[in-house]
C-alpha positions in Angstrom: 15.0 -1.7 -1.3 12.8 -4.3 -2.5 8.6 -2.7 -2.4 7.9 -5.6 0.3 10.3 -4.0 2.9 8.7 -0.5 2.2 5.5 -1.9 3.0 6.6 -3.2 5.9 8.3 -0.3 7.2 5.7 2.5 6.1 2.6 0.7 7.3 1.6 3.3 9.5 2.3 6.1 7.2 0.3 4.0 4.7 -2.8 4.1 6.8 -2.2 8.0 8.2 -2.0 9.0 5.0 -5.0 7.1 3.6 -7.2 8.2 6.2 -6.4 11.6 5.8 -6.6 11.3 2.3 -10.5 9.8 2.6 -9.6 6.0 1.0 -9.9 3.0 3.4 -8.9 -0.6 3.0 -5.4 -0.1 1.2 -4.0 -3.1 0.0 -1.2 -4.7 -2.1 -1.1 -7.3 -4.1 1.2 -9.3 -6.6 5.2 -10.4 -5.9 5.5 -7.6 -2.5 2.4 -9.3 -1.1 3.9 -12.6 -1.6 7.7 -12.1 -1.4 8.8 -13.0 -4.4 9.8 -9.0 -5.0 13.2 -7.8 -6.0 15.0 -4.3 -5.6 13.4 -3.6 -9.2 10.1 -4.8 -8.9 7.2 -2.4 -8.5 4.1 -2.4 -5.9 0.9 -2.7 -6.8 -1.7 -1.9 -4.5 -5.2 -0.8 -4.5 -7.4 1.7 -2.7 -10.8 2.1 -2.2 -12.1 5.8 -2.1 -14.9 6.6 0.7 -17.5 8.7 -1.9 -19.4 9.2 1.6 -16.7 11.6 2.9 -16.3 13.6 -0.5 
């Protein structure tokens, strides 16, 4: 499965689990945020953790 379709279909669990996990503003970036992924590229993303909630 190439990481773009993941995304797509894990959104929600993406966000549920990053605001139980106190980070906001998840993002990805690179060939999945694009489309130009493949079944063997990674995903990279980024996270912001909320030091107000630690």
């Amino acid at each position: 499965m190439k990481p773009s379709e993941a995304l797509r279909s894990h959104r929600q669990d993406i966000r549920r689990l990053g605001e139980q996990n106190r980070t906001r503003n998840p993002r990805a970036f690179g060939s999945a945020l694009h489309g130009d992924d493949t079944d063997d590229s990674d995903l990279d993303s980024h996270i912001q953790v909320n030091i107000n909630m630690l």
